[in-house]
C-alpha positions, 0 to 999 in steps of 0.5 A: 384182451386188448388193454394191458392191466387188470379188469374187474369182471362181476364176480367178487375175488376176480380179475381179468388180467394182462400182461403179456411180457410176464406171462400173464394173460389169463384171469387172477383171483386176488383176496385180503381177508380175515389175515389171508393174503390169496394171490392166484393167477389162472393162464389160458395156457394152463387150461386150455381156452379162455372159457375154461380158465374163467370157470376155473377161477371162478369156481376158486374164487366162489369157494374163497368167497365162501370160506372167508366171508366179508366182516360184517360192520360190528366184526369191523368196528371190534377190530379196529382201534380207532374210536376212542380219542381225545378232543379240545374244543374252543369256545368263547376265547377258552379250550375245553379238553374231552374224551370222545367216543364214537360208533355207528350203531346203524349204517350211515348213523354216527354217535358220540359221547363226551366226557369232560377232563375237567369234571371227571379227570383225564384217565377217568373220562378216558376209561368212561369213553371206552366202556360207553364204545364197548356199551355202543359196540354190543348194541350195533346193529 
């Protein structure tokens, strides 16, 4: 390893690292998922060569792979708060207030509801745009 820092090599969860003056010159399995923080460092002192502390972590990083899988888009969507938001929109020379909802029913696909403050009222057209996310979220692909 010739550069200093942390590479990407083409198996997910692992890098290559190094940084020699910390005593760390070795592979690094790093994961952030499903509110797990995994940070491991496998050095090639601990394993001997550097083929052996590669299948090491790989195989760690396989097995993280494994028990914590990505979330797919829906699992996504659920757990994010945005979504829902208030919008004012201009038009000839007046403001008109609305609550906007918003998902994506397919990938690269966005949809929107609007929901008139002044038809409806404020809280009203608010709870008619979460119920129409809820509504948009069940039916994601």
């Amino acid at each position: 390893m010739k550069n200093k820092g942390i590479k990407r090599t083409s198996v997910p969860l692992l890098y290559e690292v190094n940084y020699p003056e910390h005593g760390q010159v070795g592979f690094l399995v790093r994961m952030n998922r499903r509110g797990k923080r995994i940070y491991k460092i496998f050095n090639f002192s601990q394993h001997g060569s550097r083929d052996q502390t590669r299948k090491a972590a790989e195989q760690y990083a396989k097995q993280l792979n494994r028990e914590f899988p990505l979330l797919s888009r829906k699992e996504l969507a659920m757990k994010r708060k945005a979504g829902v938001r208030r919008v004012v929109k201009k038009a000839r020379g007046r403001e008109f207030t609305f609550w906007e909802a918003s998902w994506s029913p397919q990938p690269n696909r966005v949809k929107r509801v609007l929901f008139s403050v002044k038809k409806y009222g404020s809280s009203k057209a608010k709870s008619l745009a979460l119920s129409a996310r809820a509504k948009g979220l069940a039916a994601m692909k």
